[in-house]
GUPA-24043 format. One record per residue: x, y, z of N, C-alpha, C in turn; residue in three letters. Coordinates in steps of 0.05 Angstrom, whole numbers, plus 5000, padded with zeros to 4 digits. Example, Ala and Ser with C-alpha at 12.3 -4.5 7.8 and 13.67 -1.06 7.14 Angstrom:
<atoms>
526448865156524649105156526449345156Ala
525749555142527349795143525850015157Ser
</atoms>
This chain:
<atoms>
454051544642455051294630454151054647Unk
453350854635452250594646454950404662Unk
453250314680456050094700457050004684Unk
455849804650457349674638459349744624Unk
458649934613460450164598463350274610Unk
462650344635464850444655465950164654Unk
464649914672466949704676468349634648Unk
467249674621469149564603471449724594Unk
470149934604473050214600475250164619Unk
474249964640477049994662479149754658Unk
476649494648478349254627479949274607Unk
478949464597480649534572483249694579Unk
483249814593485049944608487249844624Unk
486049544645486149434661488949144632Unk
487949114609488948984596491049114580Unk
490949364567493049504562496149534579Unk
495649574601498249574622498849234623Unk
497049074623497648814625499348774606Unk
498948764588500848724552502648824554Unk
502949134570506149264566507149154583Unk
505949084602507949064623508748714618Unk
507648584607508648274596510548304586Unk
510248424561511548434525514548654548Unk
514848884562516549034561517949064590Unk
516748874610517548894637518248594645Unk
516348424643516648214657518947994653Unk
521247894652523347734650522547554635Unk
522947504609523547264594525547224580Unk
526647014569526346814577527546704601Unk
526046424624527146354640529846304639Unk
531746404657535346324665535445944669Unk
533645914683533845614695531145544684Unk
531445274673529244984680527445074701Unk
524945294706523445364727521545234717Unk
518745354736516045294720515245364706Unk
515645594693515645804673515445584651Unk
519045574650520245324622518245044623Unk
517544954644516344714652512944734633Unk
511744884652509344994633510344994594Unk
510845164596511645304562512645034551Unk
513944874558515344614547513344414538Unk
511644344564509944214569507044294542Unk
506844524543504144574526505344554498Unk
508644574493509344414465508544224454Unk
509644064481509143854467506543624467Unk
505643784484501943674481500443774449Unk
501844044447501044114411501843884396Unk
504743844403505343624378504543384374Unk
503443294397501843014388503742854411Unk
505642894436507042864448504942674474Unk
503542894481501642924506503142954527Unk
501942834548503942954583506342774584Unk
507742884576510542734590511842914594Unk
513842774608516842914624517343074613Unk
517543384606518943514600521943524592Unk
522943524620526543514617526643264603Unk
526143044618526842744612526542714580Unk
524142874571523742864538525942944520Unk
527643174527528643364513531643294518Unk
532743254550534043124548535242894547Unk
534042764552534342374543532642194521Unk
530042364508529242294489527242084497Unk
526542204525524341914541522142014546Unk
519341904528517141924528515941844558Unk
515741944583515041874608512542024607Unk
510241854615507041924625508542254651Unk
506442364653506142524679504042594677Unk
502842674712501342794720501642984744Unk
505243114735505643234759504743424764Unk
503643654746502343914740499243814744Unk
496643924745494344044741494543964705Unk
493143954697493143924662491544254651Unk
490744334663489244504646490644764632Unk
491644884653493745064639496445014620Unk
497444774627498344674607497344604574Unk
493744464575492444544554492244754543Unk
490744874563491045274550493145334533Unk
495745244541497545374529498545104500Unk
497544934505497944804481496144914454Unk
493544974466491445074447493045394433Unk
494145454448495545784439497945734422Unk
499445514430501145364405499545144384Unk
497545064381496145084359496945274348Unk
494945464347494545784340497245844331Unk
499645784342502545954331503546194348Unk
501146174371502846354402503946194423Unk
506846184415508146034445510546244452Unk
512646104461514146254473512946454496Unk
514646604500513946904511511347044503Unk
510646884478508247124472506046994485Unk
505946724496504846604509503446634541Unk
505246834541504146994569502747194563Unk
501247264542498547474534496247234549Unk
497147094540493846924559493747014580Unk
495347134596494947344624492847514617Unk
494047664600491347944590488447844595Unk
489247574571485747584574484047444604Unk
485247284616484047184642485447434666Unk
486747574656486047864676483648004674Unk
482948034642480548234637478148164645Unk
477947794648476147634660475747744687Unk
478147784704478247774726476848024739Unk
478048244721476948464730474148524726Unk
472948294708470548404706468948274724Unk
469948094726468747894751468547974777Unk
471248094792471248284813469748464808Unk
469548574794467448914793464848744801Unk
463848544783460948494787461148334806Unk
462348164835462548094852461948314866Unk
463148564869463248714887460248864888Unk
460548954862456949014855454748934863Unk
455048644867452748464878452848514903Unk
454448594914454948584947454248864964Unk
455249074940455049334952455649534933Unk
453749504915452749664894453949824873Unk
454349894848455950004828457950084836Unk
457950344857460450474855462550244877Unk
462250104883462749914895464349604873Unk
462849654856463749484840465849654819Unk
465249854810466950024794470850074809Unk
470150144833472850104858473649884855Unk
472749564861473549434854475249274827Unk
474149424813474749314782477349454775Unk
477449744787479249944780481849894807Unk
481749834833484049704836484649394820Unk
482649254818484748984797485649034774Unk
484549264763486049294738489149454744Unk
489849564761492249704759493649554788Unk
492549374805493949234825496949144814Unk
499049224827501549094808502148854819Unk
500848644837501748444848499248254819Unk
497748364822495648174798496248294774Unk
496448424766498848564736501248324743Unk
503048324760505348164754504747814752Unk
502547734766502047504757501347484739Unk
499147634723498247584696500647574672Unk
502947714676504847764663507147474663Unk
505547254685508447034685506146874681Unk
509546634665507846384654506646264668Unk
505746274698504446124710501746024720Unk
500645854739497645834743496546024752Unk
496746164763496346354790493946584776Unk
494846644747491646814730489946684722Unk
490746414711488246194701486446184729Unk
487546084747485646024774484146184782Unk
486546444786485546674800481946814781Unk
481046734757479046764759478346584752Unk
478346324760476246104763475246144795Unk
476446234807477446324835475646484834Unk
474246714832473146964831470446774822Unk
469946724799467546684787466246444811Unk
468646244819467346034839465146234868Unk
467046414872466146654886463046724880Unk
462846874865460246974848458546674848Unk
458946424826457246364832456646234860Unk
458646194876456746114904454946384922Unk
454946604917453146714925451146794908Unk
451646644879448446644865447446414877Unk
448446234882447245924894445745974926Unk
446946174938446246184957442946254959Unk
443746574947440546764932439346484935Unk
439546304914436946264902438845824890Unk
438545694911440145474911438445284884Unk
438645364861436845184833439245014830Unk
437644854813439944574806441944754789Unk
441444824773443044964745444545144760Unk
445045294781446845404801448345274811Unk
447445094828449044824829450844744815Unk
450544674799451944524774454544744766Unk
453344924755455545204750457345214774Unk
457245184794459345204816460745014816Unk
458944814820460644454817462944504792Unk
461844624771462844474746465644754744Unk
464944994757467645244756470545154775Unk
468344994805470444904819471544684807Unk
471044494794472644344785474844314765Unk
473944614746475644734730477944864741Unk
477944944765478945124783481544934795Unk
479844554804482444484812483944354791Unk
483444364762485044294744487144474734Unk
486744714753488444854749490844844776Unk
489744854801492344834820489344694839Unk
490444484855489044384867488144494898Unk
488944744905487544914924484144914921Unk
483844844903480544874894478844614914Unk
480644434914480044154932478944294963Unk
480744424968480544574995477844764989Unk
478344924976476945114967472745024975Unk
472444794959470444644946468744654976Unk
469744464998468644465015466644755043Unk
470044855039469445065050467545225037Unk
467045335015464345445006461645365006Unk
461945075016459444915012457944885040Unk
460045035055459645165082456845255085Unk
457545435066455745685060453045605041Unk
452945475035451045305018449145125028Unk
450544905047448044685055447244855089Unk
448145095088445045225111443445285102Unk
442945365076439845515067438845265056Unk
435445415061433945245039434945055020Unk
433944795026434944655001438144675002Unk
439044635011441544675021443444405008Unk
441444215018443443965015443643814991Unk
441043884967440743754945442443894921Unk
442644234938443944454919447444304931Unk
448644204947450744114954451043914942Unk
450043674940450143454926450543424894Unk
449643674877449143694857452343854847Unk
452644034870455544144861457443904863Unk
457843764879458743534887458543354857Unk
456343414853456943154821457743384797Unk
457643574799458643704777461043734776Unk
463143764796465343744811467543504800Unk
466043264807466442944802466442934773Unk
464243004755464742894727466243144714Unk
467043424717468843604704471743424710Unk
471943304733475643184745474942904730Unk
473542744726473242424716474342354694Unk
474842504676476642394654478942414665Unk
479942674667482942654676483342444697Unk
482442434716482742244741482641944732Unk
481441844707481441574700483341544679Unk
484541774664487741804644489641724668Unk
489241864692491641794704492041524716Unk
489541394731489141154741490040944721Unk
488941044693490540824663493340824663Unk
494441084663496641004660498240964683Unk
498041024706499640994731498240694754Unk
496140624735495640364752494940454789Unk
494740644787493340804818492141034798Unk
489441154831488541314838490241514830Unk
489541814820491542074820489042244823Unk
488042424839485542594837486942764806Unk
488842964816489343114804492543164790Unk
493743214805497643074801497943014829Unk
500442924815503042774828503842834844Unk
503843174848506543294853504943394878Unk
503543294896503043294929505243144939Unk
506142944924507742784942511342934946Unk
511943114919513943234920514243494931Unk
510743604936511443824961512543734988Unk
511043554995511543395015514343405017Unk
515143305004518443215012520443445008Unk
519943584994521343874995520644115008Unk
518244035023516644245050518844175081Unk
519343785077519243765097522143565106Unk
524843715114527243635111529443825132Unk
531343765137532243965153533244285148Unk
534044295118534144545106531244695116Unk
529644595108526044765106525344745141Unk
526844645163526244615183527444775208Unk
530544865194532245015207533445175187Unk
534545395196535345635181534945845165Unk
535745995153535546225141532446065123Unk
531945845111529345785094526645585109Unk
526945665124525145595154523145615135Unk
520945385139517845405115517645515088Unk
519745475076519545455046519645235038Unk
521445195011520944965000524144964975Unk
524044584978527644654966526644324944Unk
528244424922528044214904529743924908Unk
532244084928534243914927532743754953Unk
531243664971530643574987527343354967Unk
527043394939524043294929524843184909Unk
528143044903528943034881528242724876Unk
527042544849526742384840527842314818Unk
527541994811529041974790527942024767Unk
524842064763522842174745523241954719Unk
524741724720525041554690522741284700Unk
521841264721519441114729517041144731Unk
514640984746512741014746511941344762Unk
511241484758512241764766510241814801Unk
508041644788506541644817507141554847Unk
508741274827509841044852512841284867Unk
514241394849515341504854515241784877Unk
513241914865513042164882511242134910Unk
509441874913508541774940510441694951Unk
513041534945514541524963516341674965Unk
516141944951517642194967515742314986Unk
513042324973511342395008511942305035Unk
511242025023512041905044514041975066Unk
515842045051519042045069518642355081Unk
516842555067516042825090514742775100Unk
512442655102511342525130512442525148Unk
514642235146515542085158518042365173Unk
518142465155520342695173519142845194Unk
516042985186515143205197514443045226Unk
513642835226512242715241515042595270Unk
517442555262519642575278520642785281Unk
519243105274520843275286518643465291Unk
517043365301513243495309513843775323Unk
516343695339517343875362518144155352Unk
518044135324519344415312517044475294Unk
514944235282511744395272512044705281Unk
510544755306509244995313511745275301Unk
514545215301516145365290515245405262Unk
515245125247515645155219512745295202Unk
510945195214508645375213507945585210Unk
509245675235509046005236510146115213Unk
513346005201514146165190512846115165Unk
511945915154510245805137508446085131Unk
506546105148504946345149506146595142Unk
508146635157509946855151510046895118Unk
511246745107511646765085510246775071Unk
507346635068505046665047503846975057Unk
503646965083502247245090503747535097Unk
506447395098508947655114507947675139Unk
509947765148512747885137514947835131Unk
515747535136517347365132517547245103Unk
520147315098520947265065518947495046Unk
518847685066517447945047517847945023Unk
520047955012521548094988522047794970Unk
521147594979522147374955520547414930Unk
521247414918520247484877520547314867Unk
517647154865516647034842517346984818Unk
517946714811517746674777517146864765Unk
518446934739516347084716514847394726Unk
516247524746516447744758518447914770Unk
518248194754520248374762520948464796Unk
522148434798522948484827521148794832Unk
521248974830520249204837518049254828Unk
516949064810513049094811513148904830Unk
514148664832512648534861512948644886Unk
515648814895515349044912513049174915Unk
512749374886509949614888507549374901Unk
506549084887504349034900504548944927Unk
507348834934507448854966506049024984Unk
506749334972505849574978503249704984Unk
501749554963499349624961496949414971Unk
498249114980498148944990497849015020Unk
499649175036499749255055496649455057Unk
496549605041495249955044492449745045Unk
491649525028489349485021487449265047Unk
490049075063488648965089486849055106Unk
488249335123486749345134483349495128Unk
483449575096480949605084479149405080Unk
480449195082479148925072477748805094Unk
479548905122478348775149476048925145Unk
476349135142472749365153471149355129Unk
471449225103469949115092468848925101Unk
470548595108469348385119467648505140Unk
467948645153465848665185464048815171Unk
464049055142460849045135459948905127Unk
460548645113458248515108457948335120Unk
460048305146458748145167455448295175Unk
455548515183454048755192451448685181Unk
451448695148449448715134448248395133Unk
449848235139448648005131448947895102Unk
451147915089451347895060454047715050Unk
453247505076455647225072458947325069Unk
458647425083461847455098463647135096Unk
461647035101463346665105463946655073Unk
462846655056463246555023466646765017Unk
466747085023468647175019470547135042Unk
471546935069472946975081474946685071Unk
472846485050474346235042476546285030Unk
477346455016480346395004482046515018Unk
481946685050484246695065483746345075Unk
481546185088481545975097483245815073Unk
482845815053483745595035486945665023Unk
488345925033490445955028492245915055Unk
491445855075492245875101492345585110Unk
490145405101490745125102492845025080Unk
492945065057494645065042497545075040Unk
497945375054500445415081501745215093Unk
499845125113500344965133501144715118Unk
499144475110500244285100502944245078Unk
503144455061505244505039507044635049Unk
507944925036509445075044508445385047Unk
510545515058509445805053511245945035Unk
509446195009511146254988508546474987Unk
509746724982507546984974505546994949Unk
506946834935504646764914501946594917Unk
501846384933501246264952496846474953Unk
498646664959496446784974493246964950Unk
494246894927493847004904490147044904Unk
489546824904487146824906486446974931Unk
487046964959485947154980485947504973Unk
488547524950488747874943486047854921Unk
484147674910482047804902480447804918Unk
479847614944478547834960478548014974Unk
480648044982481948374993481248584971Unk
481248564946480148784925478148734932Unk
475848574938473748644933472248754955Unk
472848694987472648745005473849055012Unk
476649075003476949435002475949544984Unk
474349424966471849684951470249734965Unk
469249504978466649564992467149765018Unk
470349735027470749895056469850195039Unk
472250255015472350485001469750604995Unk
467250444984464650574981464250685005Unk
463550505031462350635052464050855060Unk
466550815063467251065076466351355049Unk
466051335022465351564999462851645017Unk
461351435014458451465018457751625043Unk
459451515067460351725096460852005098Unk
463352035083464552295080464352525049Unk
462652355041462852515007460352615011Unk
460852834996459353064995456153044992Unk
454753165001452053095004450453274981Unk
448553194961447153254945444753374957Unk
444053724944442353774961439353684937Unk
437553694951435353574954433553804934Unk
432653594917430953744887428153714893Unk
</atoms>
């Protein structure tokens, strides 16, 4: 049977558990006003002819308020699916299909790197991973990205191969899709381009991603500047991590580097931008008078996106004991991933392009907060990196074909 054939047997496969486990495992509807409700609310009422406004403020006070506290894109997605007449709960099938993306994407990432059965391992842990099964299963960003995330992957090591404008451009124009979904991609962007302006032609193939980048964000970025009378790259809501990253709850005690609402709270019936900069502001202004406890809050910061600290916190829109099992397998799959990274350090096959999304989840960390979901995009390259450990060691210890 042909690679293609196999990989679509394992998508299909890979999307089946996805659906049950949505439709028959995953918690809906949200208990509380989460992001979940926020999302799902939000892509309402962009169907109806509403556009971005306040959610709560809409529903309950009847106040049409601009926002740009979310990323817009997944919120679109899910307006386009209420077009159609899929919202609610059933609205979390859009998981399925940007999982099946995903997995196909990892398989042929891995493929490129270290050959079919290499890519086949890879495809076949993302399809049954239960930490990427349980994201795809919640209303949230974390599957939309997660393969804009992957494909940004792929194409920067086709750009690398072979740096053409039209490569260029495809990376420019994925990453920019990528930060309309959660703005890690901002981070993301640079660090890949790492890997880009050393080769040949290096700097015109950089420049070009750079403008593909700029005009995919330029509408949104000039909707927001119209209506908020400032600059917004992407949202708002940098300024309300800020202030709920950075307070004495999130500084001392049992929630040491997380993140608390009651410390980011605004009055949201204003200009929403003017608003949430001067909740930044005021985490700044905190972190920066209590510098002395940084290197604490950090750590645990890390802790938590990476563990072991706040191991067991469970995610939005996720069953407590599938996010356990991928804890689990989370664990089993690191240190495969390290002896992957050092083969293709070995081989020469841009180790730097797959080590960016621990770099871009780790800076991320630091400035924001730390939260295990957080780390979403680095578990696709840990799949793809423990395929490649998994091939070599087959290829090592598996049985030898005798000679025709």
């Amino acid at each position: 049977m042909s690679f293609a054939r196999r990989l679509w047997a394992i998508v299909a496969l890979g999307v089946v558990v996805r659906v049950v486990q949505t439709l028959a495992v995953a918690p809906w509807p949200p208990e509380i006003f989460n992001d979940e409700a926020y999302y799902s609310t939000l892509g309402r009422l962009i169907a109806s002819g509403e556009g971005f406004v306040r959610p709560a403020e809409f529903f309950a006070q009847g106040l049409s308020i601009p926002t740009a506290e979310r990323a817009p894109l997944f919120p679109l997605a899910l307006a386009g699916l209420s077009e159609l007449g899929v919202g609610g709960g059933d609205a979390r099938l859009l998981g399925a299909l940007t999982g099946a993306g995903l997995i196909a994407v990892l398989g042929l990432l891995a493929r490129r790197l270290a050959g079919d059965r290499a890519g086949l391992l890879a495809a076949g842990i993302a399809a049954l991973h239960p930490a990427l099964i349980a994201a795809d299963g919640a209303l949230m960003t974390e599957s939309l990205y997660g393969l804009l995330a992957a494909l940004s992957l792929l194409a920067a090591y086709r750009l690398v191969e072979d740096p053409t404008p039209r490569r260029a451009l495809v990376l420019g124009a994925v990453l920019g899709l990528a930060a309309l979904v959660r703005a890690e991609a901002l981070i993301l962007l640079p660090l890949l381009l790492v890997a880009v302006i050393r080769r040949p032609g290096g700097l015109r193939a950089v420049a070009l991603v750079c403008v593909a980048f700029a005009v995919v964000l330029t509408p949104w970025t000039i909707r927001n500047w119209s209506v908020f009378d400032r600059p917004v790259l992407v949202a708002t809501e940098g300024g309300e991590t800020l202030a709920g990253a950075n307070c004495d709850a999130m500084y001392y005690g049992d929630r040491i580097g997380a993140w608390s609402v009651l410390c980011a709270q605004f009055s949201g019936r204003g200009n929403e931008a003017v608003e949430l900069n001067r909740a930044g502001r005021r985490g700044v202004e905190y972190a920066l008078d209590n510098l002395g406890r940084l290197p604490v809050v950090g750590a645990a910061r890390l802790g938590r996106s990476w563990g072991p600290y706040g191991t067991f916190d469970v995610p939005e829109g996720r069953e407590p004991w599938v996010s356990h099992a991928g804890l689990v397998v989370y664990v089993l799959l690191v240190p495969l991933a390290l002896y992957g990274l050092v083969l293709l350090r070995r081989r020469g096959a841009g180790a730097w392009i797959m080590a960016t999304p621990f770099l871009a989840v780790t800076l991320t960390t630091l400035l924001a907060y730390g939260a295990g979901r957080f780390r979403h995009s680095a578990e696709l390259a840990i799949v793809v990196l423990a395929a490649i450990a998994l091939d070599r060691m087959i290829a090592r210890h598996g049985p030898v074909r005798p000679d025709r």
